[in-house]
C-alpha positions as protocol buffer text, in pm:
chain_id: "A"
residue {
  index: 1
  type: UNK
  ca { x: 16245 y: 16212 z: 2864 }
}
residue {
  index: 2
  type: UNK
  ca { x: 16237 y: 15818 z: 2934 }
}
residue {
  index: 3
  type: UNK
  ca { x: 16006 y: 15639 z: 3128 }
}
residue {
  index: 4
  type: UNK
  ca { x: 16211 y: 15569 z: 3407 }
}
residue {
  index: 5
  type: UNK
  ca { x: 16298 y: 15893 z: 3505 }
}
residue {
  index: 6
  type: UNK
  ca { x: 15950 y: 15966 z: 3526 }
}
residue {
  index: 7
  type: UNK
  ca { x: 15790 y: 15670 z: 3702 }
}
residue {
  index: 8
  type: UNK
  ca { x: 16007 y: 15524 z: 4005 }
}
residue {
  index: 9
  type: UNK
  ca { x: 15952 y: 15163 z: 4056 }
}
residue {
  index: 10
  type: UNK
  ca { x: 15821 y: 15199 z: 4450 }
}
residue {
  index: 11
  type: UNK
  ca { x: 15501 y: 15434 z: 4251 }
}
residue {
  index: 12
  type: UNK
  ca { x: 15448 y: 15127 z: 4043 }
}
residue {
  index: 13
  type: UNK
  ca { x: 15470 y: 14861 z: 4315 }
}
residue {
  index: 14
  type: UNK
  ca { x: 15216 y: 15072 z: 4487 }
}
residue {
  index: 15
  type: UNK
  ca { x: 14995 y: 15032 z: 4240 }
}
residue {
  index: 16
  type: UNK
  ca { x: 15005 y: 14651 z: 4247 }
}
residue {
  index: 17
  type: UNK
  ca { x: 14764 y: 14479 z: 4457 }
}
residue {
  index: 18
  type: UNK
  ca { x: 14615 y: 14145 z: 4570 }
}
residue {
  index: 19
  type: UNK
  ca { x: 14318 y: 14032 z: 4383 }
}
residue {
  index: 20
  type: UNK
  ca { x: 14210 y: 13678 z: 4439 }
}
residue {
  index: 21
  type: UNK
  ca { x: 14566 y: 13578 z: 4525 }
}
residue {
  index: 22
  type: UNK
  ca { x: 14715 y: 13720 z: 4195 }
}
residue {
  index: 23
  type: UNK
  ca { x: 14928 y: 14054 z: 4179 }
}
residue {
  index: 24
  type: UNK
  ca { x: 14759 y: 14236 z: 3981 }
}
residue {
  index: 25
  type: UNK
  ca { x: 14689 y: 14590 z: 3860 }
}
residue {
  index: 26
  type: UNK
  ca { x: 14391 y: 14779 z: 3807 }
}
residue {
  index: 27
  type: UNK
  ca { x: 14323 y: 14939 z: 3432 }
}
residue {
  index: 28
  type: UNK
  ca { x: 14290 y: 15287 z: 3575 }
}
residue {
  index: 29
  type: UNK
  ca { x: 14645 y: 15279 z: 3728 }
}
residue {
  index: 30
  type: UNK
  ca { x: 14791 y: 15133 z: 3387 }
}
residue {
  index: 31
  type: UNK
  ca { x: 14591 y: 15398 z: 3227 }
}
residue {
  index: 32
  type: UNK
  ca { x: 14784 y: 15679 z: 3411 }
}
residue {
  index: 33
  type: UNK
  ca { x: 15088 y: 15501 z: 3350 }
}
residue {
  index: 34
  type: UNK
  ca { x: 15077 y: 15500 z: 2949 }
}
residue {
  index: 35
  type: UNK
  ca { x: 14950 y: 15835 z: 2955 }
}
residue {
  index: 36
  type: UNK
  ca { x: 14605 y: 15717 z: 2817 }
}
residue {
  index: 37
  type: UNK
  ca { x: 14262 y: 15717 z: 2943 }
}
residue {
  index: 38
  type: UNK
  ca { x: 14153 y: 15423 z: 3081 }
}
residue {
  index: 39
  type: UNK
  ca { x: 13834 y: 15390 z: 2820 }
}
residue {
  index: 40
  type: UNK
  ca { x: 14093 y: 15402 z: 2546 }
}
residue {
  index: 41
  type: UNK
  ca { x: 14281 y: 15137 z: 2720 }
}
residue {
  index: 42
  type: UNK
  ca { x: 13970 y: 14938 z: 2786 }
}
residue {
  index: 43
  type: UNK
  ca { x: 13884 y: 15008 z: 2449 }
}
residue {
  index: 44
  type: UNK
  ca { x: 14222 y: 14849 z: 2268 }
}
residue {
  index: 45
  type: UNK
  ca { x: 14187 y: 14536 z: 2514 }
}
residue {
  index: 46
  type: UNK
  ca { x: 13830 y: 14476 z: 2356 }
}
residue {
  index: 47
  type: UNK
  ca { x: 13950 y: 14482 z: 2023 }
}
residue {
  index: 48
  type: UNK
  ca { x: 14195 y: 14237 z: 2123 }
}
residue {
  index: 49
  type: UNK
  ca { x: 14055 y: 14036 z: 2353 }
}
residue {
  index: 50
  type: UNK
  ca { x: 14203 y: 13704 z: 2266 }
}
residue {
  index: 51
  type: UNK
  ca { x: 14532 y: 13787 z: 2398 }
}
residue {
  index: 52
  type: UNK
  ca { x: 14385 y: 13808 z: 2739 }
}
residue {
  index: 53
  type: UNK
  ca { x: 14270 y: 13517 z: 2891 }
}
residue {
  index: 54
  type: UNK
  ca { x: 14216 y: 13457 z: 3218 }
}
residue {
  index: 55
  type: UNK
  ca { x: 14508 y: 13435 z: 3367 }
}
residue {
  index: 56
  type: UNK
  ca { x: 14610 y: 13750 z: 3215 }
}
residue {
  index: 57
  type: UNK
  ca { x: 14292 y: 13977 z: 3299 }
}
residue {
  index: 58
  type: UNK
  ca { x: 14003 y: 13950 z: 3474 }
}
residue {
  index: 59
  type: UNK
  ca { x: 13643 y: 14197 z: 3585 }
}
residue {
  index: 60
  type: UNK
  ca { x: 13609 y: 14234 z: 3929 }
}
residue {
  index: 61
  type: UNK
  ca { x: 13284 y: 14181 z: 4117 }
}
residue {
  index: 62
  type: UNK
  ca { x: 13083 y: 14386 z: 4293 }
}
residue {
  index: 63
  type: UNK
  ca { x: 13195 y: 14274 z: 4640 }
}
residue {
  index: 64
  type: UNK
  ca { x: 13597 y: 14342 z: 4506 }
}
residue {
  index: 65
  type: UNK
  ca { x: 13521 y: 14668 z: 4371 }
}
residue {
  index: 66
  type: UNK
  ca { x: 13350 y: 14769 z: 4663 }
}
residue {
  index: 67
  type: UNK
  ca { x: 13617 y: 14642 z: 4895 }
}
residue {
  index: 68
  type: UNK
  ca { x: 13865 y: 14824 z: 4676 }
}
residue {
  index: 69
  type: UNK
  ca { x: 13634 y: 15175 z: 4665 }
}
residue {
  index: 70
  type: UNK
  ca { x: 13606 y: 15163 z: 5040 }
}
residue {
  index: 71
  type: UNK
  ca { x: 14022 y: 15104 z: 5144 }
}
residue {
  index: 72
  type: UNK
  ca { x: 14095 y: 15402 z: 4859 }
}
residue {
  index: 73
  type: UNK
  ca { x: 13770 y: 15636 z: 4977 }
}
residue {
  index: 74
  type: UNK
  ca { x: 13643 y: 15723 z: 4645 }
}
residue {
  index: 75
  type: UNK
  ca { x: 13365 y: 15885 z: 4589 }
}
residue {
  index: 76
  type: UNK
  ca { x: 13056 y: 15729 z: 4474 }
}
residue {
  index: 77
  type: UNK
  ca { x: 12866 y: 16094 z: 4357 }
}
residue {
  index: 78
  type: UNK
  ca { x: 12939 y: 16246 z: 4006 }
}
residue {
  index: 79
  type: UNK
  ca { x: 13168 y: 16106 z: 3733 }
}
residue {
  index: 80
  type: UNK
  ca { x: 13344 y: 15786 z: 3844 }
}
residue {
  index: 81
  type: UNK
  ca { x: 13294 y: 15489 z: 3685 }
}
residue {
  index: 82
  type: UNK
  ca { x: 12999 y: 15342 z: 3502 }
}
residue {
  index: 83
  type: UNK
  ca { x: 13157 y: 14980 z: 3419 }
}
residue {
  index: 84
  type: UNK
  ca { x: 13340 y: 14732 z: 3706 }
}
residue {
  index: 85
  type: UNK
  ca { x: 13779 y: 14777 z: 3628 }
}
residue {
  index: 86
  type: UNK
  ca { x: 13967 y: 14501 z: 3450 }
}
residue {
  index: 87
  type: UNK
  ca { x: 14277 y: 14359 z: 3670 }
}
residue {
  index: 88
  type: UNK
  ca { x: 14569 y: 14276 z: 3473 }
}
residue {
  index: 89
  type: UNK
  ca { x: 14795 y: 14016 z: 3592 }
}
residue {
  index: 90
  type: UNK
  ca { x: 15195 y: 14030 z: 3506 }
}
residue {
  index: 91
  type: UNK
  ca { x: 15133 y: 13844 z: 3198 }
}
residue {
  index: 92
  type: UNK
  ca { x: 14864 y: 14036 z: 3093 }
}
residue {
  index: 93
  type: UNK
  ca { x: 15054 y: 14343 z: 3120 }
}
residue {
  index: 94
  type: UNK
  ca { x: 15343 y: 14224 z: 2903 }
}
residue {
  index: 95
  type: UNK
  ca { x: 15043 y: 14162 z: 2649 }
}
residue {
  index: 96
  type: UNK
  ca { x: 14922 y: 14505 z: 2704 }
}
residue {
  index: 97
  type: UNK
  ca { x: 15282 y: 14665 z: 2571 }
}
residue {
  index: 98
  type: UNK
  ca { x: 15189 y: 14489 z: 2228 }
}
residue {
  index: 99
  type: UNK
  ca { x: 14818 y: 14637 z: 2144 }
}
residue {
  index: 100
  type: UNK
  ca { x: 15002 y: 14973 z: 2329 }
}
residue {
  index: 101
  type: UNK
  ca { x: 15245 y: 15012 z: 2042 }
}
residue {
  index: 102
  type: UNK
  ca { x: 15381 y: 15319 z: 2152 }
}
residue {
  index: 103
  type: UNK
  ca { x: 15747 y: 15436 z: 2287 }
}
residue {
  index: 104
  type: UNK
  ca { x: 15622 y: 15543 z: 2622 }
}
residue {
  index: 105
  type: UNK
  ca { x: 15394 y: 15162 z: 2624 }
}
residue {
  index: 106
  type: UNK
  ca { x: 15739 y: 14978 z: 2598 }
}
residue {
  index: 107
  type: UNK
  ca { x: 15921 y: 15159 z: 2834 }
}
residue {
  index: 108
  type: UNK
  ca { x: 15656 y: 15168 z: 3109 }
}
residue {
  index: 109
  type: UNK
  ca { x: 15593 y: 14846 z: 3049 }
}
residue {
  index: 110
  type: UNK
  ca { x: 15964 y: 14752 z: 3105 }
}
residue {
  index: 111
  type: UNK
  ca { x: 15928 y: 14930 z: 3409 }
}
residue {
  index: 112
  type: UNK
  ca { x: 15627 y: 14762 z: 3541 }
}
residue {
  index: 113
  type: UNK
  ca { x: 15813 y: 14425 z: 3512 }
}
residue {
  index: 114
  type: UNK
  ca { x: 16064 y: 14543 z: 3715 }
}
residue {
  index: 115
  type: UNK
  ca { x: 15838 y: 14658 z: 3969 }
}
residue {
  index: 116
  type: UNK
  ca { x: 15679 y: 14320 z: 3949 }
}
residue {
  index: 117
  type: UNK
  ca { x: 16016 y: 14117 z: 3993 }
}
residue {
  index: 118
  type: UNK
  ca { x: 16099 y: 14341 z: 4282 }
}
residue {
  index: 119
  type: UNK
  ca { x: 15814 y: 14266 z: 4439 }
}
residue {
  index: 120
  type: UNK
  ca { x: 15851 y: 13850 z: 4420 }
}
residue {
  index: 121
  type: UNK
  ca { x: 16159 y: 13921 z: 4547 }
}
residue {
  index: 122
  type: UNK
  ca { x: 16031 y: 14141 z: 4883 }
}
residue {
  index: 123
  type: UNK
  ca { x: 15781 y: 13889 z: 4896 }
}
residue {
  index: 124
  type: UNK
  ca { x: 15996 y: 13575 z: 4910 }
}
residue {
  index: 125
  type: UNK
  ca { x: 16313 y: 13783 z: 5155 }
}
residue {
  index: 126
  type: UNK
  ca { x: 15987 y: 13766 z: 5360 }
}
residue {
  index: 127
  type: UNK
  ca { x: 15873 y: 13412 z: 5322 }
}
residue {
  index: 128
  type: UNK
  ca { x: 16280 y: 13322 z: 5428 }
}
residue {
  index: 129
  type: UNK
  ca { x: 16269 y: 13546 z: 5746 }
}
residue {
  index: 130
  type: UNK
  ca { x: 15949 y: 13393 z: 5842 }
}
residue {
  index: 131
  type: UNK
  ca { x: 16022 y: 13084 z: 5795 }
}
residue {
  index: 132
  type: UNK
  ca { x: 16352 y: 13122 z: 6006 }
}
residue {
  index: 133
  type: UNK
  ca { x: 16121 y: 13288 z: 6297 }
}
residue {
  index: 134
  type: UNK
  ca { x: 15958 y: 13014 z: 6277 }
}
residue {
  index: 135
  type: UNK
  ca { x: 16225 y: 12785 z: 6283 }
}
residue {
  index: 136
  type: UNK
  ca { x: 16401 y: 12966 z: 6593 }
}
residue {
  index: 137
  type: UNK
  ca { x: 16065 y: 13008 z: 6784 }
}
residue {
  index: 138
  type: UNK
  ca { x: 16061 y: 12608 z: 6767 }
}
residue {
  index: 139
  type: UNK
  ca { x: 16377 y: 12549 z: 6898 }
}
residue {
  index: 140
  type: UNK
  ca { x: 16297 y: 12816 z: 7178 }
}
residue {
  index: 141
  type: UNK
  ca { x: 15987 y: 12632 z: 7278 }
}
residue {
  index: 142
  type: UNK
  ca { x: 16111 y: 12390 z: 7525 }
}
residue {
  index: 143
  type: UNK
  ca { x: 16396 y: 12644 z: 7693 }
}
residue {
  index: 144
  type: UNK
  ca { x: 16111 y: 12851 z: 7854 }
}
residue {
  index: 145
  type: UNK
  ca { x: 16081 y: 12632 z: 8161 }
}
residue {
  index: 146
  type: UNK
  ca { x: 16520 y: 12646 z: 8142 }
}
residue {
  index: 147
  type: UNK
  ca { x: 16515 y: 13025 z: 8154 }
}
residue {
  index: 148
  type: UNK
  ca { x: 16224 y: 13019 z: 8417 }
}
residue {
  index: 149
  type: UNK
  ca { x: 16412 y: 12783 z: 8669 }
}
residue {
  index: 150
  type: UNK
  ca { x: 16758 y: 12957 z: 8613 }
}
residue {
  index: 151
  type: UNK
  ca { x: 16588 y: 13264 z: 8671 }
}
residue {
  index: 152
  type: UNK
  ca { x: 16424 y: 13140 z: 9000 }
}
residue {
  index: 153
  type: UNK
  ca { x: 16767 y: 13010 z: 9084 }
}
residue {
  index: 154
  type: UNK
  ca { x: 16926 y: 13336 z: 9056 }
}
residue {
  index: 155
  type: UNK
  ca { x: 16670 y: 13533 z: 9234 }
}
residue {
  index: 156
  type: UNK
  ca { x: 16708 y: 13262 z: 9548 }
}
residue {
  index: 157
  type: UNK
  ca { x: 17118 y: 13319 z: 9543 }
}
residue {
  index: 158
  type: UNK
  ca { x: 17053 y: 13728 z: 9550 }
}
residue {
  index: 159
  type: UNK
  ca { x: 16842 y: 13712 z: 9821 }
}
residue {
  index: 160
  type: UNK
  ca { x: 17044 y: 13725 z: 10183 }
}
residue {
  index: 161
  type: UNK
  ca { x: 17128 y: 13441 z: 10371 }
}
residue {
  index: 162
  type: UNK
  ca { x: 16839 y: 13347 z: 10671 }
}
residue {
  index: 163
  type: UNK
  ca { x: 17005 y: 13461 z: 10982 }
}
residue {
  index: 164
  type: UNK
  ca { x: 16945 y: 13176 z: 11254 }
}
residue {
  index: 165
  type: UNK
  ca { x: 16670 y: 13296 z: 11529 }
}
residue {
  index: 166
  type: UNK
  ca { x: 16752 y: 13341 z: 11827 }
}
residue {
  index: 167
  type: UNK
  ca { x: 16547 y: 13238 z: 12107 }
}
residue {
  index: 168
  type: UNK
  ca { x: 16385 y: 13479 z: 12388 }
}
residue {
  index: 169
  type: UNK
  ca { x: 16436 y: 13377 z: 12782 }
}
residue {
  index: 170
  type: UNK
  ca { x: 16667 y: 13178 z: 12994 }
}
residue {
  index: 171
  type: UNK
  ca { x: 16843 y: 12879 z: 12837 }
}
residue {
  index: 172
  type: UNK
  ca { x: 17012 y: 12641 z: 13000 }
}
residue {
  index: 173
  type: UNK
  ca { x: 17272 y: 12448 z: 12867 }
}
residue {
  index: 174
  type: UNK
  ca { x: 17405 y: 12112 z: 13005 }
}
residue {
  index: 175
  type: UNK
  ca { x: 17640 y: 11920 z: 12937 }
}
residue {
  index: 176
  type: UNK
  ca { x: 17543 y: 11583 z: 12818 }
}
residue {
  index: 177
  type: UNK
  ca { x: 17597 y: 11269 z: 13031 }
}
residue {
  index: 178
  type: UNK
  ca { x: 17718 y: 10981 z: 12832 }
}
residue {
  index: 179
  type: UNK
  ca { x: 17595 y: 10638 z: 12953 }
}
residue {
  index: 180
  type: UNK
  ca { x: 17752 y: 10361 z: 12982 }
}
residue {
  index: 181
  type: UNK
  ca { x: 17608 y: 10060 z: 12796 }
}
residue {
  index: 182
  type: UNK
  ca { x: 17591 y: 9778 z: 13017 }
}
residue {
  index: 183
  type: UNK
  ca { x: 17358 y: 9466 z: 13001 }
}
residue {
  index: 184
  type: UNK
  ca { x: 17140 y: 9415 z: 13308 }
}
residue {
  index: 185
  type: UNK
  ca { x: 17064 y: 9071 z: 13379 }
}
């Protein structure tokens, strides 16, 4: 049974977080992935530890690990872990496929770089949209006073017309006298 009809690639792109602006993920969820334990895993990147740099892998600190135990809830009584995790960039999980030299290494790791060019791709569909929000919200800006007065306008012409009011008590109405316009002397 392959890989990828074992793993889909939205269980994957859950597993990839953002750790010191890097997408990265964490040895315990690689671990699961290649069907190993995550000491043995630890244990091969050790041996061959000049293929990861640090752009490919890095040790989280206290304060990340902390942050990351607290969002997942994991327990912090019996068993768990005794060392801080390793996060593996996208590079340094194509390196992991070649000290992994298994069948099931290759084609999870084929997988996982799928997962990871899927996600660039959500992530920059996102950047576009926002940046056309953005964009739109701009030219928007100044047609908030327009919509405000049209609306006023509108509301004035629905209203009924003012009936003239009438006066109480007796009028009288006379007719005007014109004058003549003569020049005393």
């Amino acid at each position: 049974m392959a890989a990828s009809e074992i793993i889909p690639a939205e269980t994957v792109i859950s597993k990839i977080l953002f750790i010191r602006n890097q997408k990265v993920i964490l040895d315990t969820d690689l671990a699961k992935l290649y069907h190993v334990t995550t000491k043995r895993l630890n244990e091969r990147v050790r041996r061959n530890i000049k293929r990861f740099p640090s752009d490919f892998m890095f040790r989280l600190d206290q304060n990340e690990f902390f942050s990351l135990r607290s969002q997942f809830a994991t327990s912090k009584s019996k068993g768990g872990r005794r060392y801080l995790p390793y996060a593996f960039t996208e590079l340094g999980v194509a390196m992991l496929s070649s000290i992994l030299n298994s069948d099931r290494a290759i084609e999870v790791n084929i997988i996982i770089m799928r997962a990871f060019v899927k996600l660039r791709e959500i992530i920059s569909t996102n950047k576009k949209v926002e940046e056309k929000l953005k964009e739109l919200e701009m030219r928007l800006d100044g047609h908030d006073d327009q919509i405000f007065k049209i609306m006023e306008i509108i509301n004035q012409m629905l209203l009924p017309p003012e009936r003239p009011v009438k006066k109480i008590g007796f009028q009288i109405r006379e007719k005007q006298r014109r004058y003549s316009r003569t020049k005393k002397i």
